[in-house]
Structure formats: structure tokens, C-alpha cells
N, C-alpha and C positions, 0 to 999 in steps of 0.2 A: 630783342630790344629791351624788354625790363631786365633784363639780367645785366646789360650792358649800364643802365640806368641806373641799376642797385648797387652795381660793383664800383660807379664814382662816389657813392651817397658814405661819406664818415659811419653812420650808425650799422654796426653788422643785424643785418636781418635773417634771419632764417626761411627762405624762400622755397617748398618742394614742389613737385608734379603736379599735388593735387590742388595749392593755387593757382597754377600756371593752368593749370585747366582749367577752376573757375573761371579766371580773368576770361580765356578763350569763350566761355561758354556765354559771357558777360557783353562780348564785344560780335558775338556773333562768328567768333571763326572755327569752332569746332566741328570735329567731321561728322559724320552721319552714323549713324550705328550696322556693322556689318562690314566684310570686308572692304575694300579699294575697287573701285571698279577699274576690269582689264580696259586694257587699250583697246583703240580700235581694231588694230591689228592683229591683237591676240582672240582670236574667236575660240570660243570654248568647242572640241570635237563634238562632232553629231553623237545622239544618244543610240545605244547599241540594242536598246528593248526594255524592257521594264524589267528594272532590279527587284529582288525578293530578299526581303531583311533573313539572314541565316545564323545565328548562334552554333556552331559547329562542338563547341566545347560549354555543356550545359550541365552543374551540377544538380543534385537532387531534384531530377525531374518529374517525379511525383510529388513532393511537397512545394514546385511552381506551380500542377494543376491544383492540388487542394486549395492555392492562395488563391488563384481566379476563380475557383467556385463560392468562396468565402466571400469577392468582389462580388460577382455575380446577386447573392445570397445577401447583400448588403450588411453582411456581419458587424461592421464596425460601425453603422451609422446612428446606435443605441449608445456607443462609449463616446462618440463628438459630443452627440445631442445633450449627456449628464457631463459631461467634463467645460465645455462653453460655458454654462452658469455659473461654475463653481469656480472658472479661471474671472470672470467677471465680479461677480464677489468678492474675490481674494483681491482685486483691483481696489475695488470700493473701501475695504477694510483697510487696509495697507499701501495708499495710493500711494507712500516713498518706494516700495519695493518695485526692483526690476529687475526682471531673464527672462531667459528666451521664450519662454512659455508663454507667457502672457501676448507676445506676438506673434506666434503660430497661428498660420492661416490651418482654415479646415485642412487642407491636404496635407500640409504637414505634421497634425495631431495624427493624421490617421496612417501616415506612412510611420514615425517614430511608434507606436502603439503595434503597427503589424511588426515590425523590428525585434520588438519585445517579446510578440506570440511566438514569433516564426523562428526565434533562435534557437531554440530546446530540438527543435527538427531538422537542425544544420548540425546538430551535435555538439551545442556553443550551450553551456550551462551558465560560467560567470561572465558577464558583459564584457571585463576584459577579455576577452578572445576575440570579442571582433577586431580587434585592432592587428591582429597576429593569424587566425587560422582562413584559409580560405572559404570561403561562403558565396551563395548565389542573391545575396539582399542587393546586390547592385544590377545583375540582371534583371531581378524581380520589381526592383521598388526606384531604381534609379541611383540609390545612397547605398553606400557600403560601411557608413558609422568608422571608416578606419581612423580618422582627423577626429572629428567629436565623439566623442564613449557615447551609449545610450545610457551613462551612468548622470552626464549634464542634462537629460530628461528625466530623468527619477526624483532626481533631489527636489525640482518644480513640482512636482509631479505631491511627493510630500508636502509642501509646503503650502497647496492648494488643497489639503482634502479630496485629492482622486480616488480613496479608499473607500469612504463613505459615495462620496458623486456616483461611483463607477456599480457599485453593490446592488440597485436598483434594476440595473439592465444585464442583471446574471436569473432574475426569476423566469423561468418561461412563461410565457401566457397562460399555458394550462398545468396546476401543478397539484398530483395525486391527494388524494384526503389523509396518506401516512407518510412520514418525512424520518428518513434513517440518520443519525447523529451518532461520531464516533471521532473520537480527537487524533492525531499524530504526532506523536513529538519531532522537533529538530532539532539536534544536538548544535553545540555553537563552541569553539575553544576562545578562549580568553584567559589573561594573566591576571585580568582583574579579580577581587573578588565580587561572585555575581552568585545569586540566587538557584540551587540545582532540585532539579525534583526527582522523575526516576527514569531519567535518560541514561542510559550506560553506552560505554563505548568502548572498546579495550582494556574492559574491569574496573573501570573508574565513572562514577556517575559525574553527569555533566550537565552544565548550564546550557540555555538555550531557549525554547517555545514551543506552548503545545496550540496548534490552532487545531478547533472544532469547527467540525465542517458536518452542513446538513446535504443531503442527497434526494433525490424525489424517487419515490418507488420506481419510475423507468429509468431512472441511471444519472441525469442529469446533476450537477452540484446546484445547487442556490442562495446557498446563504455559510460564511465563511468569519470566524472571529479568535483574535491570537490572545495568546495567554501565558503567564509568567507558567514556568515548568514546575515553582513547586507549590503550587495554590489546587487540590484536588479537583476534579472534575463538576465533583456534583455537590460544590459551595457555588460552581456557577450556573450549573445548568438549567434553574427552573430560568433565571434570567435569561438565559439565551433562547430557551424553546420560546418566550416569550417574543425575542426578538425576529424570532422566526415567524412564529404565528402571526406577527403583523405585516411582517413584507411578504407570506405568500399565503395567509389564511388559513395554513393549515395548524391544527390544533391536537395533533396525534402524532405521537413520536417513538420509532423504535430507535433505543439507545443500548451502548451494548453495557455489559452487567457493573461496571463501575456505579452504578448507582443503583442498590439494593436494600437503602434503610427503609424502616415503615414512616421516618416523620418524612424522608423528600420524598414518597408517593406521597402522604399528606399532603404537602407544600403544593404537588402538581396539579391533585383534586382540589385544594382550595381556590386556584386559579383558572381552573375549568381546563387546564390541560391534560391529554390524558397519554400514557407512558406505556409502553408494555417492556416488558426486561425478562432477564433470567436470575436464578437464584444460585449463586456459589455452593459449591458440594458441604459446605462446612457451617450451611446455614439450615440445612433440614437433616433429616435423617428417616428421609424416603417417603413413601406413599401414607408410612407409619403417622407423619405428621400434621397431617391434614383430613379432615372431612371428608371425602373424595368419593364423588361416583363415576362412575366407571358411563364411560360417553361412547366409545369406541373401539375396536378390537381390532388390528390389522391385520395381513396374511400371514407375517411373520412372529404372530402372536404377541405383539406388542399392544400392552393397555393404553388408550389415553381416559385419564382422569381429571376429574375438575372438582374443586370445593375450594374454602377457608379453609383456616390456621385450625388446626383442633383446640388450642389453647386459643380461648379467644382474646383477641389486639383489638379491644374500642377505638384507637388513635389510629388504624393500621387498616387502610381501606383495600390491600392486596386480596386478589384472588386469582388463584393458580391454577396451572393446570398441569398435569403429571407426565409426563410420555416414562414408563416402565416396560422394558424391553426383557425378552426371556431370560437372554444373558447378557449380561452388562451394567454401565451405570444409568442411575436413574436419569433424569432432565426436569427441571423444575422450572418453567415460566410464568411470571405472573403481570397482573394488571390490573388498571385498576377501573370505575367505573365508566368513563369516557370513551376506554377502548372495547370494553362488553356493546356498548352499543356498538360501534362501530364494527368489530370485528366476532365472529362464532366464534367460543373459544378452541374449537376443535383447529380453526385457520392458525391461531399463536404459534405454534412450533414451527410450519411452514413460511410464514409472514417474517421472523426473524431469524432464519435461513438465511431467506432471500435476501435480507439485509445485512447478514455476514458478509456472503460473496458477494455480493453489488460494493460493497464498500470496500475491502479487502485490496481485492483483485482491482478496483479503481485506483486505488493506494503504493499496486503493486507496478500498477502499468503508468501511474506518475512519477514514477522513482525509475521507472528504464526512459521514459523519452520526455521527459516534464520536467527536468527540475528539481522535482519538491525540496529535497536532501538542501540544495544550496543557500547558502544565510548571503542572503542581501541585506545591508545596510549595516552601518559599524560603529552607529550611535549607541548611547546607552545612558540612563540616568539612573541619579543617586535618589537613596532612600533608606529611610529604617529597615534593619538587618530582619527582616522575616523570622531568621532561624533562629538571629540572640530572640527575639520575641515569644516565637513559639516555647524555645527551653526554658524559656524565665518563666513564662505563666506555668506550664509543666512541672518546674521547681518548687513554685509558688502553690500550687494545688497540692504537690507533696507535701511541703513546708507545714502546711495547713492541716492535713493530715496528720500529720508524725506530731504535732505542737498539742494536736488535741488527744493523742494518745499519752504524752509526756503529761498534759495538765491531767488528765484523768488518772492513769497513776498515781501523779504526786497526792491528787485529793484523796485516791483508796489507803493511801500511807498513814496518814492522821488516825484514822480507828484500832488498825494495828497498832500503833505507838501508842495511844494512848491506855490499849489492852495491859498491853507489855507492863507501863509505868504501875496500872492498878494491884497485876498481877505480884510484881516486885514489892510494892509499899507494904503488900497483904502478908507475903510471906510466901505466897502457893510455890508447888515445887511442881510437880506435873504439871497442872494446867501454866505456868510460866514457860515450861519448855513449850508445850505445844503452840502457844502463843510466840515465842520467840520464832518458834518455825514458820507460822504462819507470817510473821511480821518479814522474814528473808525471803521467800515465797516471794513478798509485795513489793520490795527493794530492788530483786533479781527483775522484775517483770519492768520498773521502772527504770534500770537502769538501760534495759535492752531499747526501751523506746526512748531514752539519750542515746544511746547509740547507735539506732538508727537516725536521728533527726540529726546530730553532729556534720554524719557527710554532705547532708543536704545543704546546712549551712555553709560550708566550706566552698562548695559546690556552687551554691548564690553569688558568695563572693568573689569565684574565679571568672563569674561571667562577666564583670565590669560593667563600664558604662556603658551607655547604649552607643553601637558602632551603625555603619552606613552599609549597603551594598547597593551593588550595581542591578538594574535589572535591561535590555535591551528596549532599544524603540521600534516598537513593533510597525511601523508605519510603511516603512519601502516594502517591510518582510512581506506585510498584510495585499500591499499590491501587488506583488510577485507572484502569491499566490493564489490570487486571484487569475492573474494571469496565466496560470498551469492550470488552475481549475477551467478556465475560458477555452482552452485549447483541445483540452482534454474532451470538455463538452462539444465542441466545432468535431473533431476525431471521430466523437462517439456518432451525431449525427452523421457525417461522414460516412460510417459505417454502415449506418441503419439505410440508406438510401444507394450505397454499393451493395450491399447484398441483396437486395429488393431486384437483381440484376444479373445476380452469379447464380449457378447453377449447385454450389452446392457451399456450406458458411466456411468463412476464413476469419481467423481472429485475427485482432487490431496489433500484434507484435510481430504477425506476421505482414504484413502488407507493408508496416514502417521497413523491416527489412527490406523487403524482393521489391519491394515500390519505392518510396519514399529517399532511399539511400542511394541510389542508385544515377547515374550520370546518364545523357543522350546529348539530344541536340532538338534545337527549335527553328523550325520556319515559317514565316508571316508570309502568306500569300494574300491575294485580293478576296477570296469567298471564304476562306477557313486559316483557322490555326491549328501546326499541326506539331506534334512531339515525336520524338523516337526515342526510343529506349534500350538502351544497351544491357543487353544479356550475356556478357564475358561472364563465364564463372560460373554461371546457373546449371543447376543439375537440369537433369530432365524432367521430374516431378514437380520441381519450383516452376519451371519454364510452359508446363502445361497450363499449371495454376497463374503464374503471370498473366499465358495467352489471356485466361479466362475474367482475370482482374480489368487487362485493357478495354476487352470488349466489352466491359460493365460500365468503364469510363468511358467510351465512346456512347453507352445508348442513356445516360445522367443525361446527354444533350446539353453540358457543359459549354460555353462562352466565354471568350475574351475580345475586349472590345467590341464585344455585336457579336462576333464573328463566331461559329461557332468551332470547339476543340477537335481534335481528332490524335488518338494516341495508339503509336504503332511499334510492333518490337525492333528494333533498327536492323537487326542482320534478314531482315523480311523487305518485301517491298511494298513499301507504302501504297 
């Protein structure tokens, strides 16, 4: 009837569906939500017994129980609870700004957030994949991300301070009194020109980011910050241990040997942090160097010794401690007041072991199912050239050099010459030669230092004005890897409470294999949730050790929806 109405009316109106529904909804004649009710006639068949929801075709059936023990475990209600005030915030500050984020209800922060954990263990590294590779985030979570990228959650995600928000609820509750620190590079290709430090990658050093990442002596990550790749380590680091010591208290840090001057132990003692490291082979020259008594003797006849510097460093609050081995190279680590209390020096050699492999192998095993490697985000800002910077002053220090060797010359030149002229006016014939030699002598020495200072010159001037480069925004990178750091730690506990179950330990590269990759099938009954698991393909060694994996999962006394799990080999009978 309006259309018939509209279609006499001269003015062409533009009329769709969706007012034709309001009107309806206006006048009261809109249907009801939900299908049509059948006719009377049409009676729906008697019901045949109670259906049981079945998944017959289930990928990665291990990394769906690890998500429901992570539900269970309320893993994610630390990342709502810091991300809500800082989506509110960003409201306040920027009430024009609008997407989607800011209208995400809780469930939907915390589904797009598992999205982002859970992909690195579907074997999905860059976000685009979810659009193209098969994944089980739709059986798991409901959303399959294939229509919207989780890359329209990132960008919000930046734009709200989710880096800093989110950093808070990576400390654990209880976190050891020594904190291990060790950076990573990631390499990044770009056409632009961009800042490179000493990332190499098929013989060419490359641009990109070094994030330093702190660890807690049980394994755990806590505190994570990125950084231009060619800014050295330990022009930031008293700053960072800093930023460390405030978000988890601790004040003791082993770092590995990038930082080995005597002023940044200074720096660290002046701020009551305290450091323990190791000494580069090219910085002592053995047991010869130091003070050193002898503390200990091993079975292997190995010394460990402790003392100072033999030469004593007032400025240089270092003290060592020796490990000299019968045959072999020495080992030199040092420390400085803060970690004497804290640690025997006999503990140092062993203490920063442990923080090789705890970091290492954490580094090694985010690089196989984490991530880390991947550059997210493909912003980048301008800025003064670093490198024209650094070569200018460089030049400028030679420049300065070389000018006071030239001015100091020229002034030694005056006393010869003026020898020379006396010797001439007088008559002398000997003493004029030897003077004349001595006056070439003066000439020769001055001219070498024009000749050095010349290139330098040259050298100034080819470096031009001052130019721009690029450096990347570290923003999405920073949450990204937070997010590998997050996962990695869920894994590791993960681990620590499966083998608290197994009969004998299995590392975490293997379980992502024989577990986690692996396909079955799921059924919802009324008293339990149950999995199967498919073992095509498995040797017989693996398949023992599976058995022994599942039966670890079954006594976790893991749950979904109330209910609790139960995880079976499928060619078995449940």
C-alpha cells in the first residue's frame, strides 16, 4: 500500500526494506522473532530420544582442551579487567573517535584476545591466514575471524594503550628475588630507509627491533619493552631494570654479557640495583688479573676464585669470581654490591647458567610455536638519521683531533724557522745545515698531520645536511609479543601441572606435536565432555607416551561448561 502510494506521488523517493520495516514495526504489524509457526496440521514428528551434540571432524584436539582449562583457570579475566579502563579512557580523551572496540561487550574482548593467543597453535603466524587456512576458532569460540581480520582488532587495540593496560597482568603474584634479562632481535624488510643495528639475515644487516624481555628465575616472562635495533643495549638498560623493579619488586638482575663496562655497574650501584654478568675473554687475562682466593675446588679439579681487579678501579664497584678449569678457557663473572648480599659468590656461575637456558630455549621454543619471528604492524615514523648523527660526531671528534695536532705543528715550526733565519744572517755553515734538517724534520711532521686532517674534511663535507630515517612503531609489535610471551607462559604452566601426572617428563615440543596437532572428534553428553583422539600415524613409542599424556589430562580434572573432560585415544574404546 505505500509503495502503491509512493508510486503516484511526482517526487522520486528512495524507499528500501529497512523502512518498510520500520513503518511496520510503527503501526504494529511486524512478525515476531523466530521462525513461522507450523499449521495446525503440520505436527512436528515425536522426538526419537535425547540427541547428543557430536563434532565428528575436530581439528587440534589438544589445543581445544588447553583453551578450556585456560576458561576453567580464568586466564583471561586479568586482560578484560586492564583493557575496560583504558578502552574508557581512550573514550574520555577522544570522545569523536569511533570502532569497534570501544563497543565490545566483555565476551567479545575476551573471544577476539583468545583469537590472537590461540593462533600461533593452529599454525596461523600472520593474521592473514585466518581468512584462507583451516582452523578450529569456530568450533572453539564460535567466530572463525574469516569476514573480519583480527588485524580490525589490533589497530583499536593500538590506539587505546592495550600495551601498557595489558603489562600489569603478565606479573605473577609471586615473583623470585632475581629477574633474567636478555634482548632478541627481529629482523624487518623495508624499502625505506630505516635504522639497522646488528640483525643480519642473508649477509646483509637489517632494520627491525630488539625487544628486551625480563624472565623470573621459575621460567615465567614479566615484563617486555621494544627498541630501535641500533641503539646498544646497555644505554637502556639501567632504565629498564628500573622499570622492572617497579612492576615486580625485584631489584637483582642477571643480564647476559652485553653489558660489561665498570661506569654501567656504576650507574646500577648508584640506583641500588644490582647486576651480576660475565666478562668477555678480551677483557681479563685470566686468574693473572685479579686478587683472587681460591673459595673452592671441584672433583674435576676445577678452581673457583673470588676477589677485585689487581689494578685497582675506584669508579668500578665489580667483583669477580674465577671458574679456572684444568683444561680449558677461563670463565670470568662479576657483580656487584647488591648481588654479594643477595647471592654466595660461589652460586654466580651456576645462577647465570640457569639464566642462559631458561632464556635460550624459551626464545627457542617461541620461535617453533609462538610467533616471535613475525613483524606485525607496518607503520613507521620519521626522524633524524641516527647513523648521519652518530658519523658526524665521530668525524667531529676526529676533526678535533687531527686540528690540534695541525695547530700544534704549525706552532713547533716558528722556533725552527726562526733558528734557520739566525743561523743564515750569522754565516754558520754546520750548525745552519743541522738546523735546516731539523727545521724539514718539523715541516715533514706538519704536513703528515694536513694530510691526515684533509680526508677528514672531505669526509665532513660528503656527509650533507642532516637527512631523516625511518624507525618502525613499535606499538602492535609490543602487543604481539606480549601475546607470545602470554601463551608461552599458559604452555609453561600448562606443563608444570601435566607432568605433576605423568609417570615420567616430556618436553613442551613434544606434546605441541603428538597432542596439540593432532585431529579427533568431540561429544557433549549430559554428565561429561568427552574427546578422542586420533592416532593415524603414530609410532608405537609416541603412542605409549600419548597413552600416558591423555591419562594426565583426564586426572588435571579439567572442565567445560561444569562438566567435567575426559580424553580418550579414538581407535580405543572410550
Amino acid at each position: 500500500m505505500v509503495l502503491h502510494a509512493l508510486a503516484e506521488t511526482p517526487v522520486q523517493i528512495a524507499v528500501t526494506l529497512r523502512h518498510i520495516n520500520r513503518v511496520r514495526k510503527a503501526w504494529g504489524l511486524n512478525r515476531g522473532k523466530g521462525r513461522p509457526r507450523r499449521a495446525g496440521a503440520q505436527k512436528k514428528s515425536a522426538s526419537q530420544g535425547k540427541l547428543l551434540p557430536v563434532a565428528p571432524r575436530l581439528s587440534f584436539v589438544g589445543g581445544q582442551v588447553f583453551a578450556h582449562g585456560l576458561d576453567q583457570q580464568h586466564a583471561f579475566d586479568p586482560v578484560v579487567a586492564q583493557l575496560t579502563p583504558a578502552i574508557q579512557a581512550s573514550k574520555q580523551t577522544h570522545p569523536g573517535d569511533d570502532c569497534a572496540l570501544v563497543h565490545h561487550r566483555e565476551r567479545t574482548l575476551v573471544r577476539r584476545f583468545q583469537a590472537l593467543l590461540f593462533a600461533p597453535l593452529w599454525g596461523i603466524d600472520r593474521l592473514s591466514a585466518c581468512d584462507t587456512h583451516e582452523h578450529p576458532l569456530e568450533t572453539l569460540r564460535g567466530r572463525g575471524y574469516h569476514r573480519a581480520t583480527l588485524r580490525q582488532f589490533l589497530g583499536p587495540l593500538e590506539r587505546v594503550g592495550a600495551a601498557e593496560a595489558v603489562m600489569p597482568t603478565r606479573v605473577p603474584e609471586q615473583v623470585g628475588p632475581i629477574i633474567s634479562v636478555d634482548g632478541h632481535m627481529i629482523a624487518s624488510w623495508s624499502r625505506r630507509p630505516m635504522h639497522k643495528g646488528t640483525i643480519t639475515m642473508l649477509g646483509r644487516i637489517m632494520a627491525g627491533l630488539q625487544a628486551v624481555m625480563a624472565h623470573d628465575a621459575a621460567g615465567p616472562a614479566v615484563f617486555v619493552a621494544s627498541h630501535p635495533p641500533d641503539i646498544h643495549v646497555s644505554r637502556i638498560m639501567v632504565a629498564y631494570c628500573q622499570q622492572v623493579a617497579e612492576a615486580t619488586g625485584s631489584t637483582r638482575c642477571v643480564i647476559d654479557r652485553a653489558v660489561n663496562a665498570g661506569a654501567l655497574a656504576g650507574a646500577f650501584d648508584a640506583q641500588g640495583l644490582g647486576v651480576l654478568c660475565m666478562l668477555d675473554d678480551n677483557e681479563h687475562a685470566g686468574v693473572e688479573s685479579f686478587e683472587a682466593t681460591v673459595m673452592d675446588t671441584l672433583e674435576d679439579g676445577t678452581k673457583v676464585e673470588s676477589g677485585p681487579w689487581k689494578a685497582r678501579r675506584p669508579d668500578d664497584p665489580r667483583h669477580c669470581v674465577i671458574v679456572a678449569p684444568a683444561e680449558g678457557k677461563t670463565l670470568v663473572y662479576w657483580g656487584i654490591p647488591p648481588v654479594q648480599k643477595t647471592l654466595e659468590p660461589t652460586a654466580w656461575p651456576r645462577v647465570y647458567r640457569e639464566r642462559n637456558e631458561m632464556q635460550e630455549l624459551s626464545f627457542k621454543r617461541m620461535h617453533d610455536h609462538g610467533a616471535l619471528k613475525t613483524n606485525y604492524g607496518r607503520k613507521t615514523m620519521l626522524g633524524p638519521d641516527r647513523h648521519q648523527q652518530r658519523k658526524r660526531e665521530k668525524l667531529a671528534q676526529s676533526l678535533e683531533v687531527t686540528q690540534q695536532r695541525v695547530d700544534k705543528q704549525t706552532a713547533a715550526l716558528t722556533a725552527p724557522q726562526e733558528k734557520v733565519a739566525e743561523s743564515a744572517s750569522t754565516g754558520h755553515g754546520t750548525r745552519l745545515a743541522q738546523r735546516q734538517q731539523a727545521l724539514v724534520v718539523v715541516e715533514k711532521a706538519r704536513t703528515d698531520a694536513q694530510h691526515d686532517h684533509a680526508p677528514l674534511l672531505e669526509q665532513a663535507g660528503a656527509i650533507g645536511p642532516p637527512q631523516e630515517r625511518a624507525d618502525r612503531d613499535f606499538r602492535t609489535q609490543t602487543i604481539m609479543t606480549m601475546r607470545t610471551l602470554r601463551l608461552e607462559n599458559a604452555l609453561m604452566a600448562c606443563m608444570v601441572a601435566l607432568c605433576a601426572h605423568l609417570p615420567r617428563k616430556v618436553r613442551l615440543d613434544c606434546i605441541v606435536r603428538i597432542l596439540f596437532e593432532r585431529s579427533g572428534a568431540r561429544m557433549d553428553t549430559v554428565s561429561q565432555v568427552i574427546y578422542g583422539l586420533n592416532t593415524a600415524g603414530v609410532s608405537r613409542p609416541y603412542r605409549r607416551r600419548l597413552a600416558e599424556v591423555v591419562e594426565g589430562l583426564c586426572a588435571m580434572e579439567l572442565r567445560d561448561q561444569g562438566k567435567p573432560m575426559r580424553v580418550y585415544l579414538k581407535d580405543m574404546p572410550p
